[in-house]
C-alpha positions as a printed Julia matrix, in Angstrom:
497×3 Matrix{Float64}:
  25.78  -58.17   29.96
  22.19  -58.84   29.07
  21.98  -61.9    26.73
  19.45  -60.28   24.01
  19.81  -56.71   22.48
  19.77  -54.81   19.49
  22.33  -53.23   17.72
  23.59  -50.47   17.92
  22.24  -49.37   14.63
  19.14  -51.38   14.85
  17.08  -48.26   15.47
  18.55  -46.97   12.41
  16.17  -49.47   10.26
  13.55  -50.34   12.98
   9.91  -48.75   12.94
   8.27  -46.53   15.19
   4.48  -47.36   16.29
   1.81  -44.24   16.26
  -1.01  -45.53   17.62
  -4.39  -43.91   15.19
  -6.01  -42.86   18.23
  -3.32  -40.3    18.56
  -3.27  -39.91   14.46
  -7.48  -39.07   15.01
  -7.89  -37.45   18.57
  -4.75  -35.85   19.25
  -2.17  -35.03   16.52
  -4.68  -33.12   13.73
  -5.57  -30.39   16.52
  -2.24  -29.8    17.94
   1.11  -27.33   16.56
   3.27  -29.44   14.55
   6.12  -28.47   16.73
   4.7   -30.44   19.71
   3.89  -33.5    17.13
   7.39  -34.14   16.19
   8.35  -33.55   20.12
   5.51  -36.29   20.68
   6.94  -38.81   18.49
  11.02  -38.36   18.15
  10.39  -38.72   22.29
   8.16  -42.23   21.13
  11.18  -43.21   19.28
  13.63  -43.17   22.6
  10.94  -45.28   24.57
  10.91  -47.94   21.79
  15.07  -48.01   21.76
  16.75  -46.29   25.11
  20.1   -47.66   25.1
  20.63  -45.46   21.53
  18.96  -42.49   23.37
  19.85  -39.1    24.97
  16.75  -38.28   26.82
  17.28  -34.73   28.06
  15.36  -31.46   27.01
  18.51  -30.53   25.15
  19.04  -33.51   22.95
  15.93  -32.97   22.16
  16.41  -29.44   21.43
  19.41  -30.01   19.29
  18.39  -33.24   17.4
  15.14  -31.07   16.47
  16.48  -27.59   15.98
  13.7   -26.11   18.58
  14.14  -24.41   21.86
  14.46  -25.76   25.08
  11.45  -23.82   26.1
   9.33  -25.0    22.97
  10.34  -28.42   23.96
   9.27  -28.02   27.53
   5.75  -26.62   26.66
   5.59  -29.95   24.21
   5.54  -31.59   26.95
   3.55  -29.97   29.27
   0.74  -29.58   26.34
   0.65  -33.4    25.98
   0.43  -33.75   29.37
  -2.71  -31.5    29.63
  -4.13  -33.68   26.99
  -3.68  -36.93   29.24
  -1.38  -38.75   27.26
   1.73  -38.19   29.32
   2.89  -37.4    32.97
   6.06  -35.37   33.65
   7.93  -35.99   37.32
  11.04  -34.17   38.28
  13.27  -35.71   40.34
  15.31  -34.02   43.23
  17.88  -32.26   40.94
  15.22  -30.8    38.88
  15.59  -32.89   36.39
  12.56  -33.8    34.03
  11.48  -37.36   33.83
   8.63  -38.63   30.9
   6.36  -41.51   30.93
   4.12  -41.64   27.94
   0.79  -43.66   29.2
  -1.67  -45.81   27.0
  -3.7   -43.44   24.86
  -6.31  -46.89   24.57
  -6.19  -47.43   28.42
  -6.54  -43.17   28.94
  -9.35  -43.17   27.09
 -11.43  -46.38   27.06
 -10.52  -46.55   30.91
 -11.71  -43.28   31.71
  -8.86  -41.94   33.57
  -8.81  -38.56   34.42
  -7.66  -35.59   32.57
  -7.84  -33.47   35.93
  -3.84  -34.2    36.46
  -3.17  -31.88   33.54
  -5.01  -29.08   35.71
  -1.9   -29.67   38.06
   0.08  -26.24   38.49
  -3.01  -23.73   37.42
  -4.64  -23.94   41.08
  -5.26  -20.3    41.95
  -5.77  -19.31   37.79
  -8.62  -21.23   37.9
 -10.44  -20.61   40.71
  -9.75  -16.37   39.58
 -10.95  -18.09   35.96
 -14.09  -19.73   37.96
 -14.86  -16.46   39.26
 -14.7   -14.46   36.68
 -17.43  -16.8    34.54
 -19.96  -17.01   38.11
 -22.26  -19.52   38.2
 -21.34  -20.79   34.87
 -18.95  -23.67   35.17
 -16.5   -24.42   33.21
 -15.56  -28.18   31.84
 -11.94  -29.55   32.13
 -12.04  -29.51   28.14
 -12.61  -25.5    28.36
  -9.94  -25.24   30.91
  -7.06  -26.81   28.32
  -8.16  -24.51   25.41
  -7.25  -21.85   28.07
  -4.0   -23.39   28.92
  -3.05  -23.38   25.04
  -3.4   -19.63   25.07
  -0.54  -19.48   28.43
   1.65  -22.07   26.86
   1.41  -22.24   23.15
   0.54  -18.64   22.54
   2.84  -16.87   25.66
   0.4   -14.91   26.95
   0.98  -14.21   31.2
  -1.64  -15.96   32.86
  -2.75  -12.29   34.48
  -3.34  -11.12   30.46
  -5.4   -14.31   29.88
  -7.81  -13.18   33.32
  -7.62   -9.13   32.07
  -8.93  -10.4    28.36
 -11.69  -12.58   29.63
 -12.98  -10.29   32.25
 -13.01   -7.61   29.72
 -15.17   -9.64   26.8
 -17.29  -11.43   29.37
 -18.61   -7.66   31.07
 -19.34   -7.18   26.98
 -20.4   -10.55   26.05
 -22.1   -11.57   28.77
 -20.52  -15.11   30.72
 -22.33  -17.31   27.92
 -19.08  -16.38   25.73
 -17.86  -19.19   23.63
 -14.65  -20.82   24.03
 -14.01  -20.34   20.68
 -14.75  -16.96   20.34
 -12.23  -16.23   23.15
 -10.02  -18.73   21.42
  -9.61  -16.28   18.15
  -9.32  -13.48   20.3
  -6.32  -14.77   22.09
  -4.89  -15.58   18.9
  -5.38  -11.78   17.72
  -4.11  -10.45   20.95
  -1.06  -12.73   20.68
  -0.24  -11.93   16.98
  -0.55   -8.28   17.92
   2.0    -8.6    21.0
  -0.76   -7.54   23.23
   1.49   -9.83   25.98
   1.75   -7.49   29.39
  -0.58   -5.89   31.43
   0.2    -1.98   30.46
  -0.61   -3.39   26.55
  -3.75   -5.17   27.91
  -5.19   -2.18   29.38
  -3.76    0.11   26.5
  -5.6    -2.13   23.91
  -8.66   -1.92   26.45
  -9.05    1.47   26.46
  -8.73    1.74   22.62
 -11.07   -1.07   22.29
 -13.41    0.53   24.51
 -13.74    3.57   22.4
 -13.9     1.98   19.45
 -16.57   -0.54   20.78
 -19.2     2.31   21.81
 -18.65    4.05   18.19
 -19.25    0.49   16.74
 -22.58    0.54   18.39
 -23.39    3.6    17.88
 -23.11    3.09   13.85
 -24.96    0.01   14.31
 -27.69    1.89   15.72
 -28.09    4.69   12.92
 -28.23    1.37   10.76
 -31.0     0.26   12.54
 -28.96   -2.74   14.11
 -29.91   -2.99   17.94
 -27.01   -5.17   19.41
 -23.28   -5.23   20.29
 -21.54   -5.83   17.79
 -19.32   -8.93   16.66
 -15.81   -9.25   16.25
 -16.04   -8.86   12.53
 -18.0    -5.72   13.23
 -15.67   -4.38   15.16
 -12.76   -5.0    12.72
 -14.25   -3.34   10.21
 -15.12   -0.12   12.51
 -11.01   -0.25   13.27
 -10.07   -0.51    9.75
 -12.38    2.72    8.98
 -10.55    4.82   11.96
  -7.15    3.34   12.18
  -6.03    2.47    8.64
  -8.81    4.7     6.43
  -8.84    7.68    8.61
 -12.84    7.96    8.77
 -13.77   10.03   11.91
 -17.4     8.8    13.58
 -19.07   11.68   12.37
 -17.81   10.87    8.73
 -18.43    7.15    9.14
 -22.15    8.1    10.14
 -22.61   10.55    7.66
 -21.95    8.25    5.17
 -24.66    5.94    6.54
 -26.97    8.01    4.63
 -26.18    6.28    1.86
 -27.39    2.97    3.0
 -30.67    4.08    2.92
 -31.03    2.82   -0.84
 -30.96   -0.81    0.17
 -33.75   -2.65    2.26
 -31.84   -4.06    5.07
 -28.21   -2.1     5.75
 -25.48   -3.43    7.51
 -21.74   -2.83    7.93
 -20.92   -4.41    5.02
 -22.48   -2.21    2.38
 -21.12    0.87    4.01
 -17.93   -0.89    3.81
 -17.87   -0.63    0.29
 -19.61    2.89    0.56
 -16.63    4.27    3.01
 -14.17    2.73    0.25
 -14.98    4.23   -2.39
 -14.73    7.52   -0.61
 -10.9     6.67    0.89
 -10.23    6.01   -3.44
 -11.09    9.39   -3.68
  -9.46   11.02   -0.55
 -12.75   11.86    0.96
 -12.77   11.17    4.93
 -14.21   14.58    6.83
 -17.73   14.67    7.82
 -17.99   18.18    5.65
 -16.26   16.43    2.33
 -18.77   13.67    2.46
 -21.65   15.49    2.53
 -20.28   18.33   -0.08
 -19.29   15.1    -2.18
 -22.6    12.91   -1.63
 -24.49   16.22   -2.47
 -22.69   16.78   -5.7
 -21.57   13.5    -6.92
 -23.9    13.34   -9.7
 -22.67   16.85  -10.94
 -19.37   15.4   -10.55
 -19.89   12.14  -12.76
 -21.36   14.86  -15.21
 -18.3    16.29  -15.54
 -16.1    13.01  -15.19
 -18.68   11.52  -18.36
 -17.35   14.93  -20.2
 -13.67   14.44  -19.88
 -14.11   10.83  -20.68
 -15.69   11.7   -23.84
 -13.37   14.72  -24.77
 -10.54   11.59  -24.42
 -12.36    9.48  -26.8
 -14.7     7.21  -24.58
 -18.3     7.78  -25.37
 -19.86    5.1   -23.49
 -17.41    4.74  -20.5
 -19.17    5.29  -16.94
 -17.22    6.53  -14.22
 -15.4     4.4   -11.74
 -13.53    5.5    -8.42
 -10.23    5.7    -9.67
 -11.94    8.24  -12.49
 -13.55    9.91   -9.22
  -9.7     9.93   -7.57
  -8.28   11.47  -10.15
 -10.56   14.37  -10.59
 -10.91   14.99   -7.1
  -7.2    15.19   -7.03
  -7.3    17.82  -10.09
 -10.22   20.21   -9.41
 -10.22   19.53   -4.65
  -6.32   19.26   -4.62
  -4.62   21.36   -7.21
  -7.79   24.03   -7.33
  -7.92   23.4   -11.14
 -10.55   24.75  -13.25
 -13.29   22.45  -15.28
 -12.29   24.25  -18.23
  -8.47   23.33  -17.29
  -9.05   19.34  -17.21
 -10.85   19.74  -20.93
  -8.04   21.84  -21.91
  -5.54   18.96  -21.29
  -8.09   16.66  -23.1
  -7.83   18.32  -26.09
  -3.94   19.11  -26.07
  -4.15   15.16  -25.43
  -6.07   14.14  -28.16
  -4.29   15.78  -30.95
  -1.73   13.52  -30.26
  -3.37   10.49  -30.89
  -7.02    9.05  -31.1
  -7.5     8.15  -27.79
  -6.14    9.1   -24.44
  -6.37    8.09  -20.95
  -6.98    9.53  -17.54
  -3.65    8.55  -16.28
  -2.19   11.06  -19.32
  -4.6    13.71  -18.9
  -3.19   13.31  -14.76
   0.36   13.45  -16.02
  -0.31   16.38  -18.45
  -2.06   18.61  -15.32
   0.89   17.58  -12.85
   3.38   19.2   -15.49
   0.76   22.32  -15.63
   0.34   22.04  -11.64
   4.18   22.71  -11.36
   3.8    25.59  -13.2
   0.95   27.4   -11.25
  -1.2    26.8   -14.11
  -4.74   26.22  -12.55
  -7.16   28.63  -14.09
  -8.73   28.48  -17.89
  -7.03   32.16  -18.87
  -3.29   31.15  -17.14
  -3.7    28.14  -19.16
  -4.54   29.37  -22.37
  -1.8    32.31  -22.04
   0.67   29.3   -21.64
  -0.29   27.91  -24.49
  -0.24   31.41  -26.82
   3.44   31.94  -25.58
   4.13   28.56  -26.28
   3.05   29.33  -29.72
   5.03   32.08  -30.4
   8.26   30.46  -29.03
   7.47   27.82  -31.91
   7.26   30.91  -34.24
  10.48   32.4   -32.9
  11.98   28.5   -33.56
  10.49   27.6   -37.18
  11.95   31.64  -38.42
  15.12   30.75  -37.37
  15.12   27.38  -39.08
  13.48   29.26  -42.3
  16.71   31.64  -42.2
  18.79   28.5   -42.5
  16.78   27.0   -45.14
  15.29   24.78  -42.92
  11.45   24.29  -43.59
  10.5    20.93  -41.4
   8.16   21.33  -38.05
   9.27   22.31  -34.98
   9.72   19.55  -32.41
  10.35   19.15  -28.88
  14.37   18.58  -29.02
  14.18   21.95  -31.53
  12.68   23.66  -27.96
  14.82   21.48  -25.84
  18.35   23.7   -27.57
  16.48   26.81  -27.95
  15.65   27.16  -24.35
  19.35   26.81  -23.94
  20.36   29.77  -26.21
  18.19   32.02  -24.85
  18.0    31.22  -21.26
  21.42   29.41  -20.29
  23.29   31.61  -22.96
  22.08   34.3   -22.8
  22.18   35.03  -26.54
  19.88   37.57  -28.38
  17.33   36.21  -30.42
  18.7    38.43  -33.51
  22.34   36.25  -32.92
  20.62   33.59  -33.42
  19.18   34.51  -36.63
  22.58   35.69  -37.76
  24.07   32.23  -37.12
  20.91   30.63  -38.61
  22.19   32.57  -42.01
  25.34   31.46  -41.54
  24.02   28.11  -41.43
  22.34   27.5   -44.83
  24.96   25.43  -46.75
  24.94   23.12  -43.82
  23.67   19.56  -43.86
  22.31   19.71  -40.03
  21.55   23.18  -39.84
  20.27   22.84  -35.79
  23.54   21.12  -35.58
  25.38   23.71  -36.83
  23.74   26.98  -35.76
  24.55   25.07  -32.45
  28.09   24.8   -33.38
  28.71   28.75  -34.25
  26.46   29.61  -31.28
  28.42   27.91  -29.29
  31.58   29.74  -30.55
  30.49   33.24  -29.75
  29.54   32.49  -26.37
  32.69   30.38  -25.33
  34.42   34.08  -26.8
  32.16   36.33  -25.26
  30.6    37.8   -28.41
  27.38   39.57  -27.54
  26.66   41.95  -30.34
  25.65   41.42  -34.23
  28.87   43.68  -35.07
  31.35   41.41  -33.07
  29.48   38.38  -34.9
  30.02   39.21  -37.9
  33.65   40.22  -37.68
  34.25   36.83  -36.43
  32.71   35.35  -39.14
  34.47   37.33  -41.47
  38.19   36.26  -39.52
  36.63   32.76  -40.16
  36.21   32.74  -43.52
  39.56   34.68  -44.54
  41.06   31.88  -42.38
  39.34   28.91  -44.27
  39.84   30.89  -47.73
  42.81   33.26  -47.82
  40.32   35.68  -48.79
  38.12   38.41  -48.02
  34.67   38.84  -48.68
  31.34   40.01  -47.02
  28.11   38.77  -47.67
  25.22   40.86  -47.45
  22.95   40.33  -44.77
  19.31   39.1   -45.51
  16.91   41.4   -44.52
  15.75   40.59  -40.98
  13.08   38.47  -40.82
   9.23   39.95  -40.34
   7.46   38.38  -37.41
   4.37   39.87  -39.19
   4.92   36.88  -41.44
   3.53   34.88  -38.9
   0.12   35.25  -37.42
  -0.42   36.57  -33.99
  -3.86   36.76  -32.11
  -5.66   35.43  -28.97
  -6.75   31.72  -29.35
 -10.65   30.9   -28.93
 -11.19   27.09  -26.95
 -11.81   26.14  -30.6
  -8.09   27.72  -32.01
  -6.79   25.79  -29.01
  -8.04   22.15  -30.4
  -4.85   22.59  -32.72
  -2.26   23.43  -30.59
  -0.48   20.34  -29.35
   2.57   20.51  -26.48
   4.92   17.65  -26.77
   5.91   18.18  -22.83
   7.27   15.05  -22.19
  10.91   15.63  -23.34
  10.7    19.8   -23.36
């Protein structure tokens, strides 16, 4: 028995050291994974007899994988600060050394090159005569260790960007690269040269768009991200993407990032074919013409077009083949509504019409005249039941279902309007007699009225007839063909018809 020790639970309420050298040089720069590996392992030097120093105590006490803890500590030992020894079972052994004596002492950080041999002399190669610093060699490491990627993907990246970049490639640059390519799972060979092949085409297209800009070198990462987001996520083909380089003609210097802007404010508007840009480009002023017109049909005198305005109309007159005339139609349908309207309506209003096969000035203005003699049809009927209020939506909504679900003749209906006079709801009840008949089958004016007659000598132990009102005259209403200007004051409620 030794005669001095701690407690057992000494440990409990005892401090750990971290030296500020590691604080400074070591722990700001490195995963925060491998920091608390660093120090809980500190902890077991200071107090051993309270310790379980195997990978899997650590593992559990700090809810990370074996393997994370492993590459822990073989990242601190690339940074010199520890050395790892197995013994003849296998087992791992750690001995933290003096960070003060490491690096005031100048030992060498070549033992963390220990196991990468043959990688670096293929690295060596692969860079020629330019040679590469022990520092350089850990930031390569990271990218094996910390970011997974095989050592043969780490050779296949660099050989790739140095035949592009030349050998005087940065570090760093690599560095963000590896970072991409292990974020994107690019993490076996097959990927690699999958991603390399892609990356090749989109490379050459990157400097050939850099070229029509006037721009007479490869082209940077950032450059080349943008090129991918055109083809892969926007759908611009080259000959679109340099079509649209026209544009950049109005500004002194282009560059990618003002036909950035250019290419998205043709995806707002679903423009990406070589042919739609230049139809577009050609007749975009025509178009905001047009746009300015709606805009001030809805109200807006002084409202300039944006892209979503652009969108939207594209949508109406490229997508649903609709008529000029159609879109100013809907304005003014719109507007009698209320003051002001927006584009969104006006694009709600043309959907409804779009479902119908309405896309042409004369289909749209028949619509509208048949629409007004249904109202016609609706307001007699409420006339014959003393009913004098104007038609609305839910009137259309019930007559639709007389006429079309029923069945019923439009001369029924007027019967059971007359019927319906006394009534307090006369929709109500026309409904309600309407809806007797056609539960019995009763088709004809002759069967509707000898049911009403059984009805009444039911309810009154009586007989009696009532004579019929004379029909009524649809001449009573006026009928003609509606001018744009007769069309101002029609208004469709469609939203609930």
């Amino acid at each position: 028995m030794r005669l001095c020790s701690f407690s057992e639970t000494y440990h409990m309420f005892d401090v750990t050291p971290v030296e500020n050298l590691f604080i400074q040089e070591f722990m700001l720069k490195a995963p925060g994974d491998f920091v608390k590996v660093y120090i809980y392992g500190l902890k077991q030097c200071y107090h051993l007899s309270q310790s379980e120093n195997t990978i899997e105590s650590f593992s559990r006490a700090l809810c990370l994988e074996t393997k994370v803890v492993e590459n822990a500590f073989h990242y601190w030992q690339r940074q010199g600060i520890m050395e790892i020894k197995k013994d003849d079972d296998g087992r791992l052994s750690i001995e933290y050394l003096n960070i003060k004596d490491m690096l005031y002492n100048n030992q060498s950080s070549n033992k963390s090159l220990y196991h990468y041999k043959d990688f670096n002399q293929n690295l060596q190669a692969i860079f020629g005569k330019r040679l590469l610093t022990p520092q350089e060699y850990l930031r390569v490491y990271d990218w094996i260790e910390i970011l997974n990627l095989p050592a043969e993907v780490v050779l296949m990246m660099v050989q790739f960007y140095i035949s592009k970049k030349s050998s005087r490639i940065s570090i760093n640059y690599l560095d963000k690269v590896a970072e991409s390519w292990a974020r994107d799972g690019i993490n076996t060979l097959q990927k690699a040269e999958e991603y390399i092949k892609q990356y090749e085409s989109c490379y050459q297209e990157t400097i050939a768009v850099l070229k029509y800009l006037g721009i007479h070198r490869s082209p940077s990462k950032a450059e080349l991200d943008l090129y991918k987001k055109w083809q892969d996520i926007w759908g611009f083909p080259l000959n679109g993407i340099l079509e649209a380089c026209k544009e950049t003609t109005k500004i002194q210097s282009p560059n990618m990032a003002y036909l950035d802007k250019i290419l998205e404010s043709l995806y707002k508007v679903g423009i990406t074919s070589q042919q739609e840009i230049k139809e577009y480009l050609s007749s975009r002023d025509s178009i905001n013409d047009k746009i300015k017109e709606v805009l001030f049909n809805l109200g807006y005198k002084n409202t300039l077009p944006t892209p979503e305005h652009q969108s939207l109309y594209m949508k109406w007159t490229n997508n649903w083949q609709m008529d000029h005339d159609v879109v100013l139609l809907a304005c003014k349908q719109l507007i009698r509504k209320k003051a002001r309207s927006s584009f969104n309506q006006v694009d709600e209003l043309l959907a409804r019409w779009n479902e119908r096969g309405l896309t042409k000035s004369k289909d749209v203005k028949n619509y509208l005249n048949h629409k007004e003699l249904l109202i016609n049809e609706i307001r007699a009927v409420l006339e014959r039941a003393g009913d004098r209020r104007e038609v609305t939506a839910a009137d259309q909504k019930v007559f639709a279902k007389w006429t079309k679900e029923w069945n019923l003749s439009y001369e029924l209906i007027l019967l059971a309007a007359e019927y319906s006079t006394m009534a307090e709801n006369k929709l109500t009840f026309i409904n309600k007699i309407l809806s007797n008949w056609y539960k019995k089958g009763i088709t004809s004016i002759k069967e509707a009225k000898a049911d009403h007659e059984q009805h009444v000598q039911d309810r009154q132990g009586m007989s009696s007839g009532s004579a019929m009102r004379k029909q009524v005259d649809f001449g009573q209403f006026e009928q003609h063909s509606y001018t744009d200007e007769d069309l101002e004051h029609l208004f469709e409620d469609l939203e609930n018809a």
